[in-house]
C-alpha positions as CSV (number, residue, x, y, z in Angstrom):
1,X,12.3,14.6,18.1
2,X,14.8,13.6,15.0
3,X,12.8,11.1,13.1
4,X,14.6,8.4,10.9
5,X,12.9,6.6,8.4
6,X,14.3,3.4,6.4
7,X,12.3,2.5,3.2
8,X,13.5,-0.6,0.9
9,X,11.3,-0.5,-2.2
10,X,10.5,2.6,-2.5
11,X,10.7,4.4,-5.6
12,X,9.4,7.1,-8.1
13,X,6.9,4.9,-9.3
14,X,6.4,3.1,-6.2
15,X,2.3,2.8,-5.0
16,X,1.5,2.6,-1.2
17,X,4.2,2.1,0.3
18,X,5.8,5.4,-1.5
19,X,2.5,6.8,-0.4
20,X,2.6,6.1,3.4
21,X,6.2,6.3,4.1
22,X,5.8,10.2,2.5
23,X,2.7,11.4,4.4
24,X,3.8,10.1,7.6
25,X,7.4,12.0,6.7
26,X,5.3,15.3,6.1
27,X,3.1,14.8,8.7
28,X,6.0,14.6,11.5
29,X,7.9,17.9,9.8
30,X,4.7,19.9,10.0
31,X,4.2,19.3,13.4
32,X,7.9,20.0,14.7
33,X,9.6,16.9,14.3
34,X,12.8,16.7,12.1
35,X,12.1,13.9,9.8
36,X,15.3,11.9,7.9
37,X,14.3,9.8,5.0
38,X,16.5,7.2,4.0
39,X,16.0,4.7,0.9
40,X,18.1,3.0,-1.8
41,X,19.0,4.1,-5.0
42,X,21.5,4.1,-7.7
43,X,24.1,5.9,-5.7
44,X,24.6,8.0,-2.6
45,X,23.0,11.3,-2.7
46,X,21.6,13.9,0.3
47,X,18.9,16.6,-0.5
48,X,16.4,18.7,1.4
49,X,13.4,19.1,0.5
50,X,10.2,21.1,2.3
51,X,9.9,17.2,4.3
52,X,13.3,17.2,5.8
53,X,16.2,15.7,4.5
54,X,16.5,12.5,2.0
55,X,19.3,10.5,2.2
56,X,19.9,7.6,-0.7
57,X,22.5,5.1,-0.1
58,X,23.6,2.9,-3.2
59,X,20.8,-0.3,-3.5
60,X,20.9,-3.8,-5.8
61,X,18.3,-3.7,-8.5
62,X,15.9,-6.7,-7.4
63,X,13.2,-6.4,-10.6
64,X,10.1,-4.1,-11.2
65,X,12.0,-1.1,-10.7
66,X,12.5,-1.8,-7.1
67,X,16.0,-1.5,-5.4
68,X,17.3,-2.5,-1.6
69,X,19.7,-1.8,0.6
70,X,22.0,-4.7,0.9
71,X,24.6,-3.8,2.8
72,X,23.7,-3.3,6.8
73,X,27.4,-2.0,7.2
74,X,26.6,0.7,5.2
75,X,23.4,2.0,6.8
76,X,24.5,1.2,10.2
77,X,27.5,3.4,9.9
78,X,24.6,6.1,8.7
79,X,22.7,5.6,11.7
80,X,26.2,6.2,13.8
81,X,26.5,9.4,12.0
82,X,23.1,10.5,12.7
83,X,22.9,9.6,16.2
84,X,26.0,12.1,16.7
85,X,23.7,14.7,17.2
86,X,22.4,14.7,21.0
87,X,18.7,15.0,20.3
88,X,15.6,12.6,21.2
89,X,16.0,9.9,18.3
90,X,13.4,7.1,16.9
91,X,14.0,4.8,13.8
92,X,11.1,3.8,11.9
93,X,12.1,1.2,9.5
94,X,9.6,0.1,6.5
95,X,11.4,-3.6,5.7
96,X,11.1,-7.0,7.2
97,X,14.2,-8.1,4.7
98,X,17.9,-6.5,4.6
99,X,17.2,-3.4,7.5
100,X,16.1,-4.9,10.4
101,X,19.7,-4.7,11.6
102,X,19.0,-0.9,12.1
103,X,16.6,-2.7,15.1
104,X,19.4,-4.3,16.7
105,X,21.3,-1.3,16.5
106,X,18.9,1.2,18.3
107,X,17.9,-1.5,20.9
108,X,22.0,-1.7,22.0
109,X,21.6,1.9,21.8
110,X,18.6,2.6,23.8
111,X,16.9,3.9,20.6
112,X,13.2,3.4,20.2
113,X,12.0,1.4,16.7
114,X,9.0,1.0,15.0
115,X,8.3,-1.2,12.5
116,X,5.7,-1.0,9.9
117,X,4.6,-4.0,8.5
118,X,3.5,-2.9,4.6
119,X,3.0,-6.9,4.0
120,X,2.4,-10.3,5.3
121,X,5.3,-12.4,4.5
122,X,3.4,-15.8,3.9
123,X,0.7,-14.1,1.3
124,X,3.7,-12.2,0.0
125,X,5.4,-15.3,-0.6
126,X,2.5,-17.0,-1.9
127,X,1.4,-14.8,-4.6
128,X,4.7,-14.4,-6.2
129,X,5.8,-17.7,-6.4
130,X,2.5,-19.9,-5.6
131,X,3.5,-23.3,-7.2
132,X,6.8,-23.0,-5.2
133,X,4.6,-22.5,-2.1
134,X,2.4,-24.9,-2.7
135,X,5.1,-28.0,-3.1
136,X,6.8,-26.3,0.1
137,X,3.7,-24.9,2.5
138,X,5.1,-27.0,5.1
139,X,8.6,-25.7,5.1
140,X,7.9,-21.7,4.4
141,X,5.0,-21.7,7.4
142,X,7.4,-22.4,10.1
143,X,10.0,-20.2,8.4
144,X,7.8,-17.6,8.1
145,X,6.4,-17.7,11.8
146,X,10.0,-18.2,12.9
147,X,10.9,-14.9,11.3
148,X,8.0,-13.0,12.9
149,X,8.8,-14.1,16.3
150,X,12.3,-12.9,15.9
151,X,11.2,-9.5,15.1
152,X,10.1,-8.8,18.9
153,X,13.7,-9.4,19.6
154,X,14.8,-6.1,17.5
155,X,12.1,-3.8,17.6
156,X,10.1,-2.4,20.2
157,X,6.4,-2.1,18.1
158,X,5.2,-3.7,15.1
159,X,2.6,-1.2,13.3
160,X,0.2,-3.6,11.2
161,X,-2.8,-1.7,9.5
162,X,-5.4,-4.4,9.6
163,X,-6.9,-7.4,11.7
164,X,-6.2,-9.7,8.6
165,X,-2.1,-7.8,8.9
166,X,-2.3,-8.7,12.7
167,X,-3.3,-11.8,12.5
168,X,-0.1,-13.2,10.7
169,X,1.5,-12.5,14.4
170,X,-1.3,-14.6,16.2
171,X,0.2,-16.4,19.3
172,X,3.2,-15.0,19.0
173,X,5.4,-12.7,21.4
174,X,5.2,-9.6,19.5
175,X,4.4,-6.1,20.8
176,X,1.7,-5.0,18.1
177,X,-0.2,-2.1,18.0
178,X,-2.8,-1.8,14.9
179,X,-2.8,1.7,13.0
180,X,-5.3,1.8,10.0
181,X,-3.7,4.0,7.5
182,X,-5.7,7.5,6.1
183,X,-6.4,9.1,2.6
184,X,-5.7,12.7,1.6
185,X,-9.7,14.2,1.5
186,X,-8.6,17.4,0.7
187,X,-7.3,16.2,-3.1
188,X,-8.9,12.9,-3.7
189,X,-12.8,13.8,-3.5
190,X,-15.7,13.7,-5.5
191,X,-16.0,15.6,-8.7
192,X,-18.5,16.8,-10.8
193,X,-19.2,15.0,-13.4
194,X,-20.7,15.7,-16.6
195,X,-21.3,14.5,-20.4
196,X,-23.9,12.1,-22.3
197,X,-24.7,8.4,-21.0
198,X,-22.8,5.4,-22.1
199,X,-21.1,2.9,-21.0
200,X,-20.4,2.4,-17.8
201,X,-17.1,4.0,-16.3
202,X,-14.5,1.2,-14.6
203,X,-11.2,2.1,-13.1
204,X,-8.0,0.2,-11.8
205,X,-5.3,2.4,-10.8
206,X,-2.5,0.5,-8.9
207,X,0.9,-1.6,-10.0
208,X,0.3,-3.8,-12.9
209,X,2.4,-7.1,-11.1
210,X,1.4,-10.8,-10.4
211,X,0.3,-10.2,-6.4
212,X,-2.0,-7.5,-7.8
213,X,-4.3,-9.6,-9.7
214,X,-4.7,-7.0,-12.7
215,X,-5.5,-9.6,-14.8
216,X,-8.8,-11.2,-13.3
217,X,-9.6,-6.9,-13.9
218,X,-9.3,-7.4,-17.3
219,X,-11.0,-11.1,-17.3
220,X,-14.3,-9.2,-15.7
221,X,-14.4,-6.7,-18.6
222,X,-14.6,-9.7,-21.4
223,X,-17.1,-11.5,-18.7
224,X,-19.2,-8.8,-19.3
225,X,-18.7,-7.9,-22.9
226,X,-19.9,-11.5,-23.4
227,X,-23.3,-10.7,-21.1
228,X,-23.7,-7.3,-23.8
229,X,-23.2,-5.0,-20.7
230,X,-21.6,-1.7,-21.9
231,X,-18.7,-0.7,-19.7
232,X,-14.9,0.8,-20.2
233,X,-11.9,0.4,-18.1
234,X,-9.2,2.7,-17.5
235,X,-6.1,1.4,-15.9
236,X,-4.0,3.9,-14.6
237,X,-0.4,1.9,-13.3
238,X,2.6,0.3,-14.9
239,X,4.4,-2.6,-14.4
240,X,5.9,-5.9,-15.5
241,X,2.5,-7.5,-16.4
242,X,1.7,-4.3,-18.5
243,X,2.3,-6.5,-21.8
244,X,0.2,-9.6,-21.3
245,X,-2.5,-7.2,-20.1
246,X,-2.1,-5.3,-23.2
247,X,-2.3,-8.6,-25.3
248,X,-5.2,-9.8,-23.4
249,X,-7.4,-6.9,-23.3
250,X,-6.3,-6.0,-27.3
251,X,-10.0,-6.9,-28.5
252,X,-11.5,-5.0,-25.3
253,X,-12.9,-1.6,-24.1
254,X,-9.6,-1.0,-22.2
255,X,-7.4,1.9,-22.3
256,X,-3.7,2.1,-20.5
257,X,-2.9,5.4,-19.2
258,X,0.8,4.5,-17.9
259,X,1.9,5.8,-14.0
260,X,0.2,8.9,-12.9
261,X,2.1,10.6,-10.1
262,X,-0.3,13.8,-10.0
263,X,-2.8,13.4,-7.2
264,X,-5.0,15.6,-8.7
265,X,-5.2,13.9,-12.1
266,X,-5.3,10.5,-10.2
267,X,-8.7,12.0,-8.3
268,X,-10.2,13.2,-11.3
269,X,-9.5,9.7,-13.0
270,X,-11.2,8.0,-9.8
271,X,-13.9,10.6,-9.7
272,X,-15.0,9.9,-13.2
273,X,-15.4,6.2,-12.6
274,X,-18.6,4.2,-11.9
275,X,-16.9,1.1,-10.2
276,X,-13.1,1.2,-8.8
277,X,-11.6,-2.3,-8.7
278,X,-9.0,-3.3,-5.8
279,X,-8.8,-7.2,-6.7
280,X,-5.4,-8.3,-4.8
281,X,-5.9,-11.3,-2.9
282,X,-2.9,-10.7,-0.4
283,X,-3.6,-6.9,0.9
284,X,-3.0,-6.4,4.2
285,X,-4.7,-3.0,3.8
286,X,-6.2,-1.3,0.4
287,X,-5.0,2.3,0.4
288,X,-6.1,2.1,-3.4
289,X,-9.3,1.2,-1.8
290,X,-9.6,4.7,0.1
291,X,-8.6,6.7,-2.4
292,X,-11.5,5.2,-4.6
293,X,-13.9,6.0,-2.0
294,X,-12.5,9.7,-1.1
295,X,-13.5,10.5,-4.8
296,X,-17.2,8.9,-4.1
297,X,-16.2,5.7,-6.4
298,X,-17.2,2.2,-4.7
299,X,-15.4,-0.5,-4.8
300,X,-14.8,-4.0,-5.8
301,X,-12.5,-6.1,-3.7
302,X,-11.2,-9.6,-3.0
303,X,-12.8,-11.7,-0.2
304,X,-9.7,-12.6,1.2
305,X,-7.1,-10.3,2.7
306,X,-7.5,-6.9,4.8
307,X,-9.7,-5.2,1.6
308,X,-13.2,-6.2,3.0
309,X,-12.1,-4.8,6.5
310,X,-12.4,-1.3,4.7
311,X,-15.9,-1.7,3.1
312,X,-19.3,-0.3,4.4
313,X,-23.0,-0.6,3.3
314,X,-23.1,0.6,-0.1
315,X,-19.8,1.6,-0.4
316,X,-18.7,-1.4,-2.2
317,X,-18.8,-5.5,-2.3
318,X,-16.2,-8.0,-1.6
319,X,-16.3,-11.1,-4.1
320,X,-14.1,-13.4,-5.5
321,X,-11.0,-12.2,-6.8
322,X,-12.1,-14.0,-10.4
323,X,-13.3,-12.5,-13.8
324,X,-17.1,-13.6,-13.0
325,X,-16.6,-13.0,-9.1
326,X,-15.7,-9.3,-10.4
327,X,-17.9,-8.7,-13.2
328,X,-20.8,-10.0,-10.6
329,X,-19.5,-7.2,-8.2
330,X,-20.2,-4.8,-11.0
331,X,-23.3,-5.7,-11.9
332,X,-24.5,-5.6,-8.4
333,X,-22.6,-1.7,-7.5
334,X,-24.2,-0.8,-10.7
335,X,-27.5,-1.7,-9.5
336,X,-27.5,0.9,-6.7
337,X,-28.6,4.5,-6.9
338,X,-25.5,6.4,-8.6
339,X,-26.2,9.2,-5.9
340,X,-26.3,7.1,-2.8
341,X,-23.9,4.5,-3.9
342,X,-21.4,7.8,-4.4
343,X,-22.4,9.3,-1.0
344,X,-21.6,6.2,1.0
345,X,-18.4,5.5,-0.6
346,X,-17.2,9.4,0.4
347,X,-18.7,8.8,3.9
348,X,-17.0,5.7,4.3
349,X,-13.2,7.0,3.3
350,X,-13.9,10.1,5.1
351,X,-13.7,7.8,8.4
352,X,-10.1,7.5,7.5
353,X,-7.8,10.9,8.1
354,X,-4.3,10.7,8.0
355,X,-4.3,13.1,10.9
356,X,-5.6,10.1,12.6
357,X,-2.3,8.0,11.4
358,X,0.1,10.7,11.9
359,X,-1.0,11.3,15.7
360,X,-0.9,6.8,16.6
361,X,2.6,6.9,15.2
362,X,3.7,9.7,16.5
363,X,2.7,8.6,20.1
364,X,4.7,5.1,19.3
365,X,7.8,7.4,18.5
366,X,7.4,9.0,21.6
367,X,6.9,6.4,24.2
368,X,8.9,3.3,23.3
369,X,8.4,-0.1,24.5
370,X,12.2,-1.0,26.1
């Protein structure tokens, strides 16, 4: 089966989406399938790589290093070209902005589609412009729902990866099927860990933007410096709150470590770590959350959202997404048995396999809905 997947924001420095759209890519070429990758960039370009081929078609710059396709013209005429080749096709498309015309062309087509909802569009909205939402609630809710319920009219599943993701579709005509997304155990595990006491070890590794809520992270750390408990924080990520963070946290225990794209460096930061934070208020999933846990690191996390769907006993708390609500979610992990708090969090993650993902969205691909 030819494969086609559309990404908008994606790029090299790009967190989970990056992360799911690529291990769902390998996971189909390893097992047979010819996987196509297409996402935007500054101009048109085709290479192969070990994954299958990557197509990039020319995309506007829409801030934080992100770019999208624009143009449906453009990629529809791509999906012409591809479907020229007389082989079992399916189009995955990882957008809910400028592709979903790529689900109105496979449907005239008698192509199956999938599409996997990364975000909820009314938290999405929300956290990036709040006060806008706030004076307009009333308008952007029935937009928002009106948007959903026209996605059942172009695409034969919607993929959401949590209750909390499902439930922005509640009541509405929408064939949904829920797929929890997976970790890579094999390179995100526990490490051994040596050297003298001290302070206790806190990490944030994710995009430094607004919906992210880096800065209640850095909030916690001064909530505790001001109780006289010894911690550092290492925040591994890069984005366009990097310099108010830097300014707030200039008097703090905080280092900046910039993007780290290495999986194995990103494991070893995670491993090192006492407490992980994952404080976005908005996630419809928490794959930063997982990857804490593969490395036998609990967790903070927001009440709200998908986050707390992810937690188990002693592998992490859910609390208010505020500097005290965080810096009490420390204090409590930290008052748990280093060994067993450790040993849940692995147990926990390793309930998550991406062979598990791979396998539910392969079967989607292979027995569409029209």
């Amino acid at each position: 089966m030819r494969i086609v997947q559309l990404a908008n924001f994606y790029s090299p420095t790009s967190g989970g989406l990056r992360t799911v759209v690529d291990t769902l890519g390998r996971g189909y070429a390893a097992l047979g399938h010819e996987r196509i990758l297409v996402v935007p960039g500054r101009r048109a370009a085709r290479r192969r790589t070990d994954a299958g081929l990557v197509i990039t078609v020319p995309g506007v710059p829409v801030g934080g290093g992100y770019r999208v396709m624009p143009r449906s013209r453009a990629v529809l005429k791509l999906l012409d070209t591809l479907a020229e080749v007389r082989s079992p096709m399916s189009v995955e498309v990882s957008d809910k902005t400028t592709l979903l015309a790529a689900g109105e062309w496979a449907r005239a087509r008698g192509v199956g589609t999938v599409l996997f909802s990364h975000e909820r569009l009314d938290r999405w909205i929300e956290a990036r412009v709040p006060r806008l939402w706030r004076r307009g609630s009333a308008v952007f809710e029935p937009a928002v729902r009106s948007w959903n319920r026209g996605l059942a009219t172009k695409f034969d599943t919607v993929v959401v990866t949590s209750g909390y993701a499902e439930r922005e579709f509640a009541g509405l005509a929408v064939a949904l099927r829920r797929v929890p997304l997976g970790v890579d155990l094999a390179t995100l595990r526990p490490l051994a860990r040596g050297g003298p006491p001290g302070p206790a070890r806190l990490v944030y590794a994710g995009r430094l933007s607004l919906e992210k809520n880096p800065a209640a992270v850095v909030g916690a750390v001064r909530v505790l410096a001001g109780l006289d408990v010894r911690v550092r924080l290492d925040v591994y990520g890069d984005g366009p709150a990097l310099a108010s963070l830097r300014r707030a946290a200039r008097d703090l225990p905080v280092s900046f470590h910039g993007h780290v794209s290495d999986r194995r460096t990103l494991a070893s930061a995670l491993s090192r770590a006492d407490v992980a934070f994952a404080p976005s208020v908005a996630e419809t999933f928490g794959l930063s959350i997982l990857e804490a846990m593969a490395c036998g690191t609990p967790v903070v996390t927001s009440t709200t959202g998908g986050a707390p769907e992810l937690l188990a006993p002693g592998a992490g708390v859910a609390t208010p997404a505020t500097p005290e609500g965080l810096a009490a979610g420390v204090l409590e992990i930290l008052s748990w048995p280093p060994v067993a708090r450790r040993a849940a969090a692995r147990q926990r993650a390793e309930e998550f396999p991406w062979s598990a993902t791979i396998t539910a969205m392969l079967d989607l691909h292979a027995t569409p809905t029209h």
